[in-house]
N, CA, C and O atoms as a GROMACS GRO file, in nm:
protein
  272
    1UNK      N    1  -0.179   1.964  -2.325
    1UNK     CA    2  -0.133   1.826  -2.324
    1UNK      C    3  -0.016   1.814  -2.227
    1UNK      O    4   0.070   1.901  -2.222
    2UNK      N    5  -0.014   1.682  -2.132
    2UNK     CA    6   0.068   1.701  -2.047
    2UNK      C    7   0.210   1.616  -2.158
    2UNK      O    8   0.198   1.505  -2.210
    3UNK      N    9   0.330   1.703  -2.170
    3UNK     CA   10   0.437   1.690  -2.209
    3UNK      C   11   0.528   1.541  -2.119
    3UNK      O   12   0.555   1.430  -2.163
    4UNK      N   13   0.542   1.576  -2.042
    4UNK     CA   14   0.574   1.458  -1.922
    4UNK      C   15   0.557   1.340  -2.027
    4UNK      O   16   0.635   1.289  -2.107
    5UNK      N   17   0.381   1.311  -1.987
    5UNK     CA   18   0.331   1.176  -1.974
    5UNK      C   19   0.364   1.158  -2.114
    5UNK      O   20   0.374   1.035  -2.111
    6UNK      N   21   0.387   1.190  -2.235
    6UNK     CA   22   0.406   1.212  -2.329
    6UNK      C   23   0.538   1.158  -2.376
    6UNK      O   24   0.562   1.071  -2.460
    7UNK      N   25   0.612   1.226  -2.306
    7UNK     CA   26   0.814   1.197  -2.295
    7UNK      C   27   0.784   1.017  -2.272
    7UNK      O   28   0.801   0.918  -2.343
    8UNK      N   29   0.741   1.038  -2.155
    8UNK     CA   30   0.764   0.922  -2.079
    8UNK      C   31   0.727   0.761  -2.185
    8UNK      O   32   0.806   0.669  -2.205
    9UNK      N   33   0.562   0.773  -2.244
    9UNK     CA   34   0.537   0.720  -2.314
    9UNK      C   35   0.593   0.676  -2.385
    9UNK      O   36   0.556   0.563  -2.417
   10UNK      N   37   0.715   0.734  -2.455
   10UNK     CA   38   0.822   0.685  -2.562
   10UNK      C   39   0.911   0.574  -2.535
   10UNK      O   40   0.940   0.484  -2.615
   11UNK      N   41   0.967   0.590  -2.377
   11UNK     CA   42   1.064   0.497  -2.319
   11UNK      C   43   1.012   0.398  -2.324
   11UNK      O   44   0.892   0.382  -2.304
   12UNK      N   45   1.105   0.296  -2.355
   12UNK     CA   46   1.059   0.141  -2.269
   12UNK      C   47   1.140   0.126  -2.154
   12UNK      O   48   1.197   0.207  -2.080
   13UNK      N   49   1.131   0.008  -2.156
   13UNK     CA   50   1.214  -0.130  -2.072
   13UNK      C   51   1.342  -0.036  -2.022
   13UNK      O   52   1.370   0.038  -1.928
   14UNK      N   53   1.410  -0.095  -2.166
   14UNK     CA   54   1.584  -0.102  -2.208
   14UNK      C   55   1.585   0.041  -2.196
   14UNK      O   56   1.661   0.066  -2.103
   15UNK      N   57   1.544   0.132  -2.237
   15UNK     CA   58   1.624   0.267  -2.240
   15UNK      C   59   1.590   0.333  -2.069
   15UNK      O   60   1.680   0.392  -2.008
   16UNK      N   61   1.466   0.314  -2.014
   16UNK     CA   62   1.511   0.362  -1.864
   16UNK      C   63   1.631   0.287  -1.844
   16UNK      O   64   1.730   0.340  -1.794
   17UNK      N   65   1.628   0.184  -1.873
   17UNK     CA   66   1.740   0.103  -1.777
   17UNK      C   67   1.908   0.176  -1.836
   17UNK      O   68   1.999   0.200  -1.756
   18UNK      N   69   1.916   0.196  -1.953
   18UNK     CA   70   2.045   0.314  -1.959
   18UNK      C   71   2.045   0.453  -1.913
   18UNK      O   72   2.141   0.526  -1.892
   19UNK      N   73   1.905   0.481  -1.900
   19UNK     CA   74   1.941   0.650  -1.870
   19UNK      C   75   1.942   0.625  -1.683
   19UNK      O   76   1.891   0.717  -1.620
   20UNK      N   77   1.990   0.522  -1.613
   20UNK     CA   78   1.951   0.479  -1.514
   20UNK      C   79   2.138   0.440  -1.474
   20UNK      O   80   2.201   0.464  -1.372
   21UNK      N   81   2.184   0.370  -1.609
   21UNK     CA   82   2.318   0.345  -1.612
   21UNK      C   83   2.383   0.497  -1.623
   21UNK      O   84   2.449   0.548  -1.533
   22UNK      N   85   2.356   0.549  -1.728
   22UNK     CA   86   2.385   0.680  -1.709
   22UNK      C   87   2.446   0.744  -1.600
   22UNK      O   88   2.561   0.778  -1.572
   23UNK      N   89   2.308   0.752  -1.534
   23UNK     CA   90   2.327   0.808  -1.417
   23UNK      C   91   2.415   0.779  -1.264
   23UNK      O   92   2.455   0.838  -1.164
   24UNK      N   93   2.412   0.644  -1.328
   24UNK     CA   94   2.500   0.580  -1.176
   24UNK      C   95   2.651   0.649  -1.232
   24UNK      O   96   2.744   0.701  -1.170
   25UNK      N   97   2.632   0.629  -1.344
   25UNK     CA   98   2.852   0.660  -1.424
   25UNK      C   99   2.870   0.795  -1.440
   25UNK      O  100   2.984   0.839  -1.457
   26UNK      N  101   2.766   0.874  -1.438
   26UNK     CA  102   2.806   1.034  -1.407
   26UNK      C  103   2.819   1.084  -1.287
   26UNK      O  104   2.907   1.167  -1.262
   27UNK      N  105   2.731   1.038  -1.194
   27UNK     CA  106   2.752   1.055  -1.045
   27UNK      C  107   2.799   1.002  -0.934
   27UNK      O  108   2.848   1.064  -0.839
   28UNK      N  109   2.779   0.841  -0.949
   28UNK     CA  110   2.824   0.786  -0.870
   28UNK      C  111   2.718   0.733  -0.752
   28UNK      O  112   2.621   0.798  -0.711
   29UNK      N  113   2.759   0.595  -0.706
   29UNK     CA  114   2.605   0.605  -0.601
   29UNK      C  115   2.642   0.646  -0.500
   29UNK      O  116   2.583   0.608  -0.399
   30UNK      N  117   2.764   0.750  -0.486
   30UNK     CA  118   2.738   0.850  -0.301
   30UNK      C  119   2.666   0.964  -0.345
   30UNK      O  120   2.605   1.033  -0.264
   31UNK      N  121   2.667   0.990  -0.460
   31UNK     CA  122   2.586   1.125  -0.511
   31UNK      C  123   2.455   1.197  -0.533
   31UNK      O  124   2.402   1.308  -0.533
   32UNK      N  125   2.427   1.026  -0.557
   32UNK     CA  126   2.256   1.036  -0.589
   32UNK      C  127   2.170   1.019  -0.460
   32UNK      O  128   2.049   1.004  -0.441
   33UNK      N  129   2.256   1.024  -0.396
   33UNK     CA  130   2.142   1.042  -0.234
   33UNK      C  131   2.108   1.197  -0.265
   33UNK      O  132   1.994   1.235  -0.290
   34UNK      N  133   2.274   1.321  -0.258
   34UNK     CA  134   2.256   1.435  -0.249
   34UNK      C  135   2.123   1.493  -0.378
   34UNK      O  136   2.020   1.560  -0.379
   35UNK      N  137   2.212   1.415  -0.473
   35UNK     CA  138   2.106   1.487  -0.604
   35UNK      C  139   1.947   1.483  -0.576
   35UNK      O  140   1.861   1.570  -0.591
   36UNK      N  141   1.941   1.372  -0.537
   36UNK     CA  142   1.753   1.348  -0.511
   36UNK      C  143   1.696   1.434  -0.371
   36UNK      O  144   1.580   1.454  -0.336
   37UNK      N  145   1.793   1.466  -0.322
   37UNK     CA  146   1.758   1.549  -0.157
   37UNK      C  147   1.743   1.682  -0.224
   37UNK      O  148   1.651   1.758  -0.191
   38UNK      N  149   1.850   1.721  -0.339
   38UNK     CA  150   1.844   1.902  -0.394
   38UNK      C  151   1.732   1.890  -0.464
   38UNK      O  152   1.658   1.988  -0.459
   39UNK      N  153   1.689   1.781  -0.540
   39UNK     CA  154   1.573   1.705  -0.657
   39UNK      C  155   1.446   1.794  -0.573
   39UNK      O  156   1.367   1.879  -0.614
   40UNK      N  157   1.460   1.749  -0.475
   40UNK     CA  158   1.367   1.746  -0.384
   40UNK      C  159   1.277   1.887  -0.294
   40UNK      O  160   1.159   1.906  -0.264
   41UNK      N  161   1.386   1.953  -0.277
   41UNK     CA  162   1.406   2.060  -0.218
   41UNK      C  163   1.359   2.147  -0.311
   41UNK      O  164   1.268   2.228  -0.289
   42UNK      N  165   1.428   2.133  -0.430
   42UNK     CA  166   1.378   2.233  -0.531
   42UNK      C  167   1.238   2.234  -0.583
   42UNK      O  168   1.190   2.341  -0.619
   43UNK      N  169   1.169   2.124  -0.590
   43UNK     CA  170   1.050   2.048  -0.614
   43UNK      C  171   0.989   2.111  -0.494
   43UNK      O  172   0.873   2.107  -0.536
   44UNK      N  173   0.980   2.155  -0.401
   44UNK     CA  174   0.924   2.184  -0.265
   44UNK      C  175   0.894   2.340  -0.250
   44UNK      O  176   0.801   2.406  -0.202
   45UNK      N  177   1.041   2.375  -0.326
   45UNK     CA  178   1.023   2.494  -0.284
   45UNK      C  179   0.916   2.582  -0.423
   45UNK      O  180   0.864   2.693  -0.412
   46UNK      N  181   0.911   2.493  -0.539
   46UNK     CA  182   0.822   2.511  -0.622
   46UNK      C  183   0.726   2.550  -0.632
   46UNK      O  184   0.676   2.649  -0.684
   47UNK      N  185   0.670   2.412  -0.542
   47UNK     CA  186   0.510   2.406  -0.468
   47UNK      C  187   0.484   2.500  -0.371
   47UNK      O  188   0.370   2.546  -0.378
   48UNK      N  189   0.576   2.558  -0.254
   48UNK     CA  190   0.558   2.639  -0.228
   48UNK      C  191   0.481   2.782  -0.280
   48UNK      O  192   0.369   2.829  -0.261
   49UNK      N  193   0.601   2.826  -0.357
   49UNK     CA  194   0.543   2.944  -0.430
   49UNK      C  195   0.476   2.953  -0.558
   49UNK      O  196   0.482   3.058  -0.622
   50UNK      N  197   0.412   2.849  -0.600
   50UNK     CA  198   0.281   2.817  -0.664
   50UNK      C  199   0.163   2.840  -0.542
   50UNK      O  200   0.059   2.907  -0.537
   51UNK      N  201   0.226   2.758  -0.456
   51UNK     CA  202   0.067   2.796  -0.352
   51UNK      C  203   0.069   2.919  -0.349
   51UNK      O  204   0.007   2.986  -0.432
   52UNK      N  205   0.121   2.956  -0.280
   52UNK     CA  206   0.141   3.143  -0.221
   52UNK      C  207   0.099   3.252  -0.336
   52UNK      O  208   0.018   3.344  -0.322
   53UNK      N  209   0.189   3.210  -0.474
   53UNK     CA  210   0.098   3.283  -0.603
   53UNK      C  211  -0.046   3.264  -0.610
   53UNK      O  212  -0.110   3.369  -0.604
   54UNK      N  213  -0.123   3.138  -0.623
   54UNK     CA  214  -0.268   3.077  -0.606
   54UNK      C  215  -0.305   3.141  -0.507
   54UNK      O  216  -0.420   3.185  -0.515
   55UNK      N  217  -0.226   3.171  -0.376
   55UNK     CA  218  -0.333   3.257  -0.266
   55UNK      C  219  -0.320   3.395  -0.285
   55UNK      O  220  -0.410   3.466  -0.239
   56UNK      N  221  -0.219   3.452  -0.348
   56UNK     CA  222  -0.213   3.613  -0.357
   56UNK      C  223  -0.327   3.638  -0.495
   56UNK      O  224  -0.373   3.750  -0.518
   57UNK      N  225  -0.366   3.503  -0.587
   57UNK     CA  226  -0.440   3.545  -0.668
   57UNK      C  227  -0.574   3.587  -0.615
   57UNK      O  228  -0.635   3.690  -0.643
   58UNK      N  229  -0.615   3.473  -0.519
   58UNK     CA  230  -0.717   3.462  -0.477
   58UNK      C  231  -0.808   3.566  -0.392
   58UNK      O  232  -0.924   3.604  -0.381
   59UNK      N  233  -0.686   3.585  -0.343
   59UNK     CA  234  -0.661   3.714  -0.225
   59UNK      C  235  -0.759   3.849  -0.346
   59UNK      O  236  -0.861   3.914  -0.327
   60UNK      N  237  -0.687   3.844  -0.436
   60UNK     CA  238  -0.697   3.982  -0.530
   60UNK      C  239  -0.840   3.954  -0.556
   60UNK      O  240  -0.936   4.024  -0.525
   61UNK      N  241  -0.839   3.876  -0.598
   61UNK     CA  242  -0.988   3.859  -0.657
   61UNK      C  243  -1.145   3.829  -0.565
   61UNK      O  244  -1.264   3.817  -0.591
   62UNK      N  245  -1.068   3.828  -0.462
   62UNK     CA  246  -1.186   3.856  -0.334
   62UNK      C  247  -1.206   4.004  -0.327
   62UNK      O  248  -1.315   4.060  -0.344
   63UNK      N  249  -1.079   4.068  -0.296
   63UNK     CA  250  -1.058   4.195  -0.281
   63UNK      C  251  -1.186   4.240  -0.424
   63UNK      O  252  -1.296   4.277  -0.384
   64UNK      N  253  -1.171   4.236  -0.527
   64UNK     CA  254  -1.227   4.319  -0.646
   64UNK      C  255  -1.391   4.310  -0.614
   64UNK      O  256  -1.475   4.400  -0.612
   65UNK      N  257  -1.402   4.144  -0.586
   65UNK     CA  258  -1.562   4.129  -0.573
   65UNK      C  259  -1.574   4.217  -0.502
   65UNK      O  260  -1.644   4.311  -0.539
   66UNK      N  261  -1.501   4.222  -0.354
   66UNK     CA  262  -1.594   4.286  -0.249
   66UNK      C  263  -1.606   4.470  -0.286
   66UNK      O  264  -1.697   4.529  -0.227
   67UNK      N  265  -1.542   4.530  -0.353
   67UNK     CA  266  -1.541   4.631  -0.431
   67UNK      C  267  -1.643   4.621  -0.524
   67UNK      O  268  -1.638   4.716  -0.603
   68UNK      N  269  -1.716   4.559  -0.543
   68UNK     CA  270  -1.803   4.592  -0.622
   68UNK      C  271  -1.968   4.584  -0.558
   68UNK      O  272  -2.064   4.615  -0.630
   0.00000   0.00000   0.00000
């Protein structure tokens, strides 16, 4: 079950709109440029090495067939 869509489902309206206030009064709006650029980066570099795991799997498991 995706957890996410799940979380998300709960919120309405009014409560994004505080965890939104939240966020402007903990950081500030010069901040949240940086935060969503590191947001971002980190998110990237994720996908990255998900792919690269998915191809070293793949890799292996070519390797075994052709061994057999």
């Amino acid at each position: 079950m995706d957890y996410i869509h799940l979380l998300i489902g709960f919120l309405g309206g009014t409560e994004m709109i505080w965890i939104v206030v939240a966020i402007l009064v903990l950081f500030g709006g010069r901040k949240i440029p940086e935060l969503m650029k590191g947001l971002g980066q980190g998110i990237r570099e994720f996908n990255n090495a998900k792919a690269n795991i998915e191809q070293e799997v793949k890799d292996s498991i070519k390797e075994v067939e052709g061994e057999k």
